[in-house]
N, C-alpha and C positions, 0 to 999 in steps of 0.2 A: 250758230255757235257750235252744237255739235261736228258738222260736217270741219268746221275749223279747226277746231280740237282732232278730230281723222284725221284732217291733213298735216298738224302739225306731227303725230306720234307715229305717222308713216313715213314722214322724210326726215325727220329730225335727226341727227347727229347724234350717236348711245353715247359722245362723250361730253357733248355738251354739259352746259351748269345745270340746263332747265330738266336736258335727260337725264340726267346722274342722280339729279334730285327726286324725280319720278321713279326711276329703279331702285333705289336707296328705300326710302319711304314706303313704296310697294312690299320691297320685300321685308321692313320691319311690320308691317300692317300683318305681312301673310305669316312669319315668322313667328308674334308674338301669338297671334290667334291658331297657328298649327300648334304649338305645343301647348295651350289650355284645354282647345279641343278639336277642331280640325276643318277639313271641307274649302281652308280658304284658298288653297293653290288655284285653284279657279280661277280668282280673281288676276293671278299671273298669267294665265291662261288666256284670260281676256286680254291685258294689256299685250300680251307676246303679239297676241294676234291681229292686234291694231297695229301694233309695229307693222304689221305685213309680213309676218311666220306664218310659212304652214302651221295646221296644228300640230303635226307629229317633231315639228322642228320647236315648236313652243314647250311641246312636253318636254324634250331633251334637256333646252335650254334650263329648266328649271329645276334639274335632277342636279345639280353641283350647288344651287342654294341649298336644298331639302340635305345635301349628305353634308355638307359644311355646320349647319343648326343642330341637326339633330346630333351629330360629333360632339358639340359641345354641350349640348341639355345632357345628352348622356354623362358626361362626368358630372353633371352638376348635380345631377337625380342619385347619381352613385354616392357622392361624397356628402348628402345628404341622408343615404340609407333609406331610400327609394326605389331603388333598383338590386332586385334578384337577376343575377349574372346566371346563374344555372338555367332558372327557368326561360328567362329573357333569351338563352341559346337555344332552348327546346322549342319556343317560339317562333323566333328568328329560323331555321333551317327549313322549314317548311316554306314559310313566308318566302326565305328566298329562292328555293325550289321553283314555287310558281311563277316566281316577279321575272326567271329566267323566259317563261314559258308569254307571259304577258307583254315583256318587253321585245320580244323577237317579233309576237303579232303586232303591237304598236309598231314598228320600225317597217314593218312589212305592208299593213294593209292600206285600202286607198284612203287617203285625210275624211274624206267625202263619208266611207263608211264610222271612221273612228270617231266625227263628230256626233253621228246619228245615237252611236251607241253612246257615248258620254251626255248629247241632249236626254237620254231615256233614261240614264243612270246615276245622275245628278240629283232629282227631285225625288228621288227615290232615298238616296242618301243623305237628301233633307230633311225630307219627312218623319228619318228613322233620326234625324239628330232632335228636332221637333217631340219626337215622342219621348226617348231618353230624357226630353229636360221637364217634359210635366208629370212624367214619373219614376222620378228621380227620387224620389221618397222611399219607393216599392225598390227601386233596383238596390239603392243602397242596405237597405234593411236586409233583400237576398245576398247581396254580398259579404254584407257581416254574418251571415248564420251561416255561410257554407263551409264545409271543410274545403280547401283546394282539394280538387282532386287528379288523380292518377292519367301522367298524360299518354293516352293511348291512344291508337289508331283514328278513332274519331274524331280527335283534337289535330291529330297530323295531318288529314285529308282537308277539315275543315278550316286549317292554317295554309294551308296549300291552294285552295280558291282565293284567301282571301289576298294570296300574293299575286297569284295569275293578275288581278283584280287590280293590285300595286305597281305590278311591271308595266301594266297597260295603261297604266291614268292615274297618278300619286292622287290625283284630288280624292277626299274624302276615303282612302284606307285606314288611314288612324281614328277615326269611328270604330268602322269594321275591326281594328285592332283594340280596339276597348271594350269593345260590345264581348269581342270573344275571351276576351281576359275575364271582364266581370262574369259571364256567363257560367262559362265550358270551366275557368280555371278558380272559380268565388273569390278574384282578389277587389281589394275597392278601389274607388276612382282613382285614389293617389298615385298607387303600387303600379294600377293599370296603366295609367302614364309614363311611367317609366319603362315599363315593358313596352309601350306603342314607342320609344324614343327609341330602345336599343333596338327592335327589330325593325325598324326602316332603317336606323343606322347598318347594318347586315344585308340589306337585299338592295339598298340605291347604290355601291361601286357598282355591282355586276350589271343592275339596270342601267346605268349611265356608260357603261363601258362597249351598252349595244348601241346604245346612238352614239356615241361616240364613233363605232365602229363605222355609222353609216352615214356621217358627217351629220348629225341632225341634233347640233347644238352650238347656239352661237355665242362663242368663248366672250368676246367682251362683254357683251347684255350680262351674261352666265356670275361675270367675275365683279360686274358692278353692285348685280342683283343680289347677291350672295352675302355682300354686307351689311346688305340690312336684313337679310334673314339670320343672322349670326346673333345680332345685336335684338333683335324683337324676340327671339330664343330663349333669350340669358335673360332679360327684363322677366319674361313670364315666367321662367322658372323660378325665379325668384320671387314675384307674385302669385304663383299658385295655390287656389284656393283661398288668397283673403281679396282678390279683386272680383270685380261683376262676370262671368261667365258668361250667365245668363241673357244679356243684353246683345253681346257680340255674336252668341249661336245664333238667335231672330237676326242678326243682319247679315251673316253671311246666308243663312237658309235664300233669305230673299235677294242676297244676291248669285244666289245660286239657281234658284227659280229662273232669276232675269234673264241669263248665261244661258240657261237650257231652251228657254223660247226661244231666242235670238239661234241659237245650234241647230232648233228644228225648224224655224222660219223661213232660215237664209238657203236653207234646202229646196226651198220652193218659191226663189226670187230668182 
């Protein structure tokens, strides 16, 4: 049954009923679960790759859903007074500092190496979504008692990895973009979300504009996928924080987990 289901998403037609529906669906899945909390581009990741994408052609493909959703969470975070536009740019210019520097190595290096490092960087970024959600209690309590503070050098260096980090592999940076908001800047989870929306809004044209550059994005998959990332976007942002969080982080984590065996296994088949 497996190996049937391969064969079908390998040769299958991106315009058919059954693929339009598969792409559609995927990217409301990955859509709704990246703007609550993140990590699931992955799972595009995975489908791209059954298609039969390179990975580095998978990552491209999926960089015009990611700036389509986030485009529009953003005004939606905005027109709800969610989003700090000041800070959100003090954010964002680092972020896409690196994501220039991440997406030029994505674009560049062999698939073979980009898997390895995403099999190693994956579980890692599970782990850390894992811990944020069983203590969640402790973060938000430091969140409410901090003053935001003054963003200096150490916040700009530290936004600046964590773009590298974005231009090279969108999965799982809107973590890293939370972690560093509650952190470095004491805003809470809500605020922090809208900052994680406008600053990948800000660093995926320039990231998309390098695969672009190096043909390693495949416009139909791109433009079917995209609609359901639009649409799983606006659904969450409008359920944010009165739906289950909780539930969908355990299943992406583990299907994140899955992603990174299969990344390190198939290295040594």
């Amino acid at each position: 049954m497996l190996k049937n289901i391969a064969d079908f998403l390998l040769n299958a037609d991106p315009f058919s009923i059954e693929m339009i529906t598969i792409l559609v669906v995927t990217g409301f899945v990955v859509g709704f679960i990246n703007t609550l909390a993140g990590m699931a581009s992955s799972l595009s990741y995975a489908l791209f790759m059954a298609m039969g994408m390179p990975i580095n052609v998978a990552n491209g493909t999926t960089r015009f859903g990611i700036f389509s959703q986030f485009l529009v969470n953003s005004i939606l975070f905005k027109k709800k007074g969610l989003l700090d536009i000041k800070l959100a740019v003090k954010v964002g210019i680092p972020i896409t500092v690196g994501s220039l520097i991440g997406a030029y190595f994505a674009a560049m290096v062999n698939p073979r190496a980009m898997e390895i490092v995403m099999g190693v960087m994956l579980p890692i970024l599970a782990a850390l979504l894992l811990y944020n959600q069983s203590r969640g209690g402790v973060i938000k309590k430091v969140a409410e008692e901090s003053i935001k503070k003054r963003f200096g050098a150490f916040h700009f260096v530290t936004f600046i990895i964590i773009g590298v980090y974005g231009g090279f592999t969108h999965a799982g940076v809107g973590i890293l973009i939370l972690f560093g908001s509650i952190y470095l800047l004491g805003l809470d989870m809500l605020r922090s979300n809208g900052i994680k929306q406008f600053a990948v809004l800000m660093y995926t044209p320039l990231a998309l504009g390098i695969f672009i550059w190096y043909g390693q994005v495949n416009w139909p998959v791109a433009l079917i996928y995209a609609i359901g990332n639009v649409a799983g976007g606006v659904i969450a942002s409008k359920m944010a924080f009165k739906w289950g969080v909780k539930i969908i982080n355990y299943v992406v984590a583990i299907a994140v987990f899955g992603m990174s065996f299969w990344l390190i296994y198939k290295q040594f088949i």
